[in-house]
C-alpha positions as a Markdown table, in Angstrom:
| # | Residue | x | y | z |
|---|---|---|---|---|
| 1 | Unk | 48.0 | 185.5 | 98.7 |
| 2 | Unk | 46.5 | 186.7 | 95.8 |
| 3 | Unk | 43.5 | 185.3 | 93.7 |
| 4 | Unk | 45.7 | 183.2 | 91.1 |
| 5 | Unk | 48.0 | 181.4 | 93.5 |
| 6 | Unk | 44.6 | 180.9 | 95.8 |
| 7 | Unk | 42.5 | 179.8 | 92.9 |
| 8 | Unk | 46.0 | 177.3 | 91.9 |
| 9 | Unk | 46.0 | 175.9 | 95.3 |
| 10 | Unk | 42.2 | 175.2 | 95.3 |
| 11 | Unk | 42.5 | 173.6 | 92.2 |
| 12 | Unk | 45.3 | 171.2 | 93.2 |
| 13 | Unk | 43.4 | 170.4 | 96.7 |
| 14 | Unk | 40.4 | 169.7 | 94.3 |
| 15 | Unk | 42.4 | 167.8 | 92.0 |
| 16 | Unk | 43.9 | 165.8 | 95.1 |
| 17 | Unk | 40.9 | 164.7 | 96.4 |
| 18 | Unk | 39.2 | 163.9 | 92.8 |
| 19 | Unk | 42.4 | 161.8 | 92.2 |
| 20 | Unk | 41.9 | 159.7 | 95.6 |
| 21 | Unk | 38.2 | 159.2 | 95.7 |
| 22 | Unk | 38.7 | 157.8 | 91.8 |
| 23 | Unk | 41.5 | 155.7 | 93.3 |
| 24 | Unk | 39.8 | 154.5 | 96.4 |
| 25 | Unk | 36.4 | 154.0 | 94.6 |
| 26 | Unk | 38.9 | 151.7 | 92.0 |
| 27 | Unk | 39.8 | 150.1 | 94.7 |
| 28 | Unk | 36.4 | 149.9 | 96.6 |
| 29 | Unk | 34.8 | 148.5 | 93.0 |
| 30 | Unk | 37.4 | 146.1 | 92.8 |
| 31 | Unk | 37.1 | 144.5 | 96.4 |
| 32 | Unk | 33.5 | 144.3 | 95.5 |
| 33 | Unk | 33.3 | 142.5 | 91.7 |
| 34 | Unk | 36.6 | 140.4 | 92.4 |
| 35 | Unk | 36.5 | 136.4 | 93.7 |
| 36 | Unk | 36.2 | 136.7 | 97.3 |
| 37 | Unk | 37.9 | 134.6 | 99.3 |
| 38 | Unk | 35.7 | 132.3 | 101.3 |
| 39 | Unk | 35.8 | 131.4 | 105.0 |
| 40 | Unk | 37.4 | 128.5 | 106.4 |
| 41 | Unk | 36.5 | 125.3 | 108.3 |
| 42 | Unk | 38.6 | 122.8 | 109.8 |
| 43 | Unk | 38.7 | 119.3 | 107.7 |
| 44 | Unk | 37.9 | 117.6 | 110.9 |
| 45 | Unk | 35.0 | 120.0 | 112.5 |
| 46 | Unk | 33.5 | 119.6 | 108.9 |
| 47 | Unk | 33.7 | 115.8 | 108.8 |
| 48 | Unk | 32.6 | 115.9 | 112.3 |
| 49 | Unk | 30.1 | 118.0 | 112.7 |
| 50 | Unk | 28.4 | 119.2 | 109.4 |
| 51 | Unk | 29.0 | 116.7 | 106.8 |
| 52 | Unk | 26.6 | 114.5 | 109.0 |
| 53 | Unk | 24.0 | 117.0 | 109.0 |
| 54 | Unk | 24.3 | 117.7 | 105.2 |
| 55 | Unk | 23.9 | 114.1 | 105.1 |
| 56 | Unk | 20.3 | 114.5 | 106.7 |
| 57 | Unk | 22.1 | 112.0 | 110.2 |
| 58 | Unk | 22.2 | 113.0 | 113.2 |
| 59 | Unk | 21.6 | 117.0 | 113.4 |
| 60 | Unk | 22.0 | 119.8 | 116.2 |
| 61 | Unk | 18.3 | 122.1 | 115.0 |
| 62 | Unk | 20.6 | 125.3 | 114.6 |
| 63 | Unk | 23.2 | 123.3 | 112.1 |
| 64 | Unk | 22.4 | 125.6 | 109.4 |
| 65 | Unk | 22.3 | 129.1 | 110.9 |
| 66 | Unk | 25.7 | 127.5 | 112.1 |
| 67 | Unk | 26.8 | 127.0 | 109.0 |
| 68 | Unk | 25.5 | 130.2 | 107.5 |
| 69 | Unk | 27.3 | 131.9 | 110.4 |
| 70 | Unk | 30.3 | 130.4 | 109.5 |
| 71 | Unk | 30.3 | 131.2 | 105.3 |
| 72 | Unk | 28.7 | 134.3 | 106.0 |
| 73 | Unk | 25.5 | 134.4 | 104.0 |
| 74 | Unk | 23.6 | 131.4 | 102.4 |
| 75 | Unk | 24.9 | 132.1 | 99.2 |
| 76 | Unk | 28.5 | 131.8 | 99.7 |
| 77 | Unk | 30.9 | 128.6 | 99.9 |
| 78 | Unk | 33.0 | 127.9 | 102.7 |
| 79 | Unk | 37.0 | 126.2 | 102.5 |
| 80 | Unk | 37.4 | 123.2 | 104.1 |
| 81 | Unk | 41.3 | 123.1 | 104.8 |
| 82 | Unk | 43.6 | 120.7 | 106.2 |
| 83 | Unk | 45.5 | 121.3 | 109.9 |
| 84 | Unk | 48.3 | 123.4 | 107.6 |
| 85 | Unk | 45.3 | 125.9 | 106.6 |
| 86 | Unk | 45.7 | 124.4 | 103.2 |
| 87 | Unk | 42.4 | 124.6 | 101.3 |
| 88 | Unk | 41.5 | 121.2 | 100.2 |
| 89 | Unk | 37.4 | 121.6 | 98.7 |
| 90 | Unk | 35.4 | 124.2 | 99.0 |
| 91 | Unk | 31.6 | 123.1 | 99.8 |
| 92 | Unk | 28.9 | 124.7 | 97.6 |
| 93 | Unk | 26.7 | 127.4 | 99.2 |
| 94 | Unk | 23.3 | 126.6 | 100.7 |
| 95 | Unk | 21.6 | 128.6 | 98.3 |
| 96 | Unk | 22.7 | 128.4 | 94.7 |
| 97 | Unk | 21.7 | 132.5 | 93.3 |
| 98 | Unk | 22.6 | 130.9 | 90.4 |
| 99 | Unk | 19.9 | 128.2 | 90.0 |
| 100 | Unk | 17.4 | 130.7 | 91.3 |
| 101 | Unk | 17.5 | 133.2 | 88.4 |
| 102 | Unk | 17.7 | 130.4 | 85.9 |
| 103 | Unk | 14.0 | 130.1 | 87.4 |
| 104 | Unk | 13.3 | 132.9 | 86.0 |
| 105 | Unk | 13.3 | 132.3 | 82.1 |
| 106 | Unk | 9.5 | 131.6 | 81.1 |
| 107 | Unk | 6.9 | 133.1 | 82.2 |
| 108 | Unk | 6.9 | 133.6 | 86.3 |
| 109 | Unk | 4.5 | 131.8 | 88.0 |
| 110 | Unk | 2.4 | 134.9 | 88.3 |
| 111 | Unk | 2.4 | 134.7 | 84.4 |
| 112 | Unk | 1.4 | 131.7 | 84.5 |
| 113 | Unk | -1.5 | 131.9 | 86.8 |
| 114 | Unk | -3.6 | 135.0 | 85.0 |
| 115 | Unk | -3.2 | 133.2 | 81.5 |
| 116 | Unk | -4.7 | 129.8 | 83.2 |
| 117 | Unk | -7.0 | 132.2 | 85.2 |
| 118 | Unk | -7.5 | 133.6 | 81.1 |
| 119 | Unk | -8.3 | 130.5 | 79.7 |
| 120 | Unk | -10.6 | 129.3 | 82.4 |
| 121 | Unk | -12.8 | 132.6 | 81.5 |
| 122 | Unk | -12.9 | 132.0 | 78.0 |
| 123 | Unk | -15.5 | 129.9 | 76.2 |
| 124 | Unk | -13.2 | 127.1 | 75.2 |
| 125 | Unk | -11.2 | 127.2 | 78.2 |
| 126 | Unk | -8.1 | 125.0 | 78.5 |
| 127 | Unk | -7.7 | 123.2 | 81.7 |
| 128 | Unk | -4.5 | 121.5 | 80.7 |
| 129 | Unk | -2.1 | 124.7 | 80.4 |
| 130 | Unk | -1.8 | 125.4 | 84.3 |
| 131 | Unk | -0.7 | 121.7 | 84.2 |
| 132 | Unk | 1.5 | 121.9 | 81.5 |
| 133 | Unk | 3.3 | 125.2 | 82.1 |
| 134 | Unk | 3.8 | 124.8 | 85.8 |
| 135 | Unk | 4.9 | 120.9 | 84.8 |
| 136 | Unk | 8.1 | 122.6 | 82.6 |
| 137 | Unk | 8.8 | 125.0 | 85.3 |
| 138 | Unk | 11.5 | 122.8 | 87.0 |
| 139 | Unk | 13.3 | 122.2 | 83.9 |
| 140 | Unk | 13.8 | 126.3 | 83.7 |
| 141 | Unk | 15.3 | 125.5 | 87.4 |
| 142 | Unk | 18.4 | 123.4 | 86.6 |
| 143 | Unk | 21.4 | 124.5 | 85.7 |
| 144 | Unk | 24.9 | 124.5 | 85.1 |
| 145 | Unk | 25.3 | 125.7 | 88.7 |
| 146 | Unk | 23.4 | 122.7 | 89.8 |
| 147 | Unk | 25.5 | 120.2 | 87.8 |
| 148 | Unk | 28.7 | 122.0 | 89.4 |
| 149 | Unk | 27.6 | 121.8 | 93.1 |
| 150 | Unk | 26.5 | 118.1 | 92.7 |
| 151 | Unk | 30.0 | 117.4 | 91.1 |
| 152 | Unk | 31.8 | 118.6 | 94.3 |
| 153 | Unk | 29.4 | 117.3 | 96.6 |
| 154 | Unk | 29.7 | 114.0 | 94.7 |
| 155 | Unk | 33.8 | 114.4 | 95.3 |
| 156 | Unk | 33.3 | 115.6 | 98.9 |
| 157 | Unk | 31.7 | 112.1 | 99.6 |
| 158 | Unk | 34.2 | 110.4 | 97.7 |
| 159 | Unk | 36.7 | 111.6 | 99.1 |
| 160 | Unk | 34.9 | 110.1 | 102.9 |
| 161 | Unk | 34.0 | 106.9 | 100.7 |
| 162 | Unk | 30.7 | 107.9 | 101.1 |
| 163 | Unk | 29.6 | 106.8 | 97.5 |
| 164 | Unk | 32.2 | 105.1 | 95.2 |
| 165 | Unk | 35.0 | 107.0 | 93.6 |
| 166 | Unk | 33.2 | 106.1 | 90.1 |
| 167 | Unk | 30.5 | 108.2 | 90.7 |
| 168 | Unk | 32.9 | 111.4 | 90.7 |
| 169 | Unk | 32.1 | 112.9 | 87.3 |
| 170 | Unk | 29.2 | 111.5 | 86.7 |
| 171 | Unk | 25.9 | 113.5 | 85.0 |
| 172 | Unk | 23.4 | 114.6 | 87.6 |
| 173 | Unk | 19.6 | 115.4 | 86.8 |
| 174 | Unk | 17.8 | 116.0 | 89.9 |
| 175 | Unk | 14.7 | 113.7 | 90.4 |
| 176 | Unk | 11.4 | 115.4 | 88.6 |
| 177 | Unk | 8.5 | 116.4 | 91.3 |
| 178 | Unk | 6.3 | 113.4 | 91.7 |
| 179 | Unk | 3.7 | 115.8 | 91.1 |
| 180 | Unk | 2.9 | 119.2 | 90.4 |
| 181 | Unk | 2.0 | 120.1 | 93.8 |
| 182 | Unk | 5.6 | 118.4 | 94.8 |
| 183 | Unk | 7.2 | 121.4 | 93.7 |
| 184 | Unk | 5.0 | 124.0 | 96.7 |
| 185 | Unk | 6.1 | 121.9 | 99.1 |
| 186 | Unk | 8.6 | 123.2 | 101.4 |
């Protein structure tokens, strides 16, 4: 074989394998960014089991690593289907990602604890900005992600005439911390 037809045949096997990682890394990207589908439940073990628990009833302590088992992470939905596999709702994840970086418009908290830690150095001090800023911090928290979650949830009971079919499509704020120390608790 002489150095031309070798250096060809390099190039094509380097060419080959350029052209299938490019494809398999499309294809890799692509699994990753597209919808994924989410797991299934049974209507019935749902209705059964969980919706109870989401409820706050009766509960079995390991309900939500159940759960979590089941969709996979916290931050994922899971189907509900009918007997047919049909999907008929999907319930919103445990953990909205969403609502979580809407938290973070504003200053952080961190922010907001050396510029009250600022003030109370300073001669004129200002005792009413830790109170204020950490007040409008829940408002940064809500989000369009909240309002769609409730909106399903609010179908999802419908749907077991849990609340009335009216309340479907409703707006939903979520009730204001009684207090500023409300919003530490966990």
């Amino acid at each position: 074989m002489d150095q031309h037809t070798l250096t060809a045949a390099v190039q094509s096997k380097v060419t080959h394998f350029q052209q299938t990682t490019q494809t398999n890394g499309d294809a890799l990207f692509q699994q990753l960014v597209q919808d994924i589908q989410p797991k299934t439940i049974p209507e019935d073990v749902f209705v059964r089991y969980f919706l109870p628990s989401f409820l706050g009833g009766e509960q079995n302590p390991r309900w939500v690593a159940e759960w979590v088992s089941i969709a996979g992470t916290p931050s994922c939905p899971v189907a509900v289907v009918d007997v047919r596999g049909k999907e008929l709702y999907r319930v919103p994840p445990l953990y909205l990602t969403e609502a979580v970086t809407a938290a973070r418009v504003g200053p952080s908290f961190k922010q907001i604890a050396q510029t009250a830690e600022l003030y109370s150095n300073s001669l004129a001090g200002n005792g009413g900005y830790l109170m204020d800023a950490l007040s409008k911090k829940p408002m940064q928290i809500n989000s369009d992600d909240f309002q769609r979650a409730s909106q399903v949830w609010y179908s999802i009971l419908a749907r077991y005439n849990i609340v009335p079919p009216q309340a479907v499509g409703t707006q939903i704020t979520p009730p204001p911390p009684a207090s500023v120390s409300d919003m530490f608790e966990y």
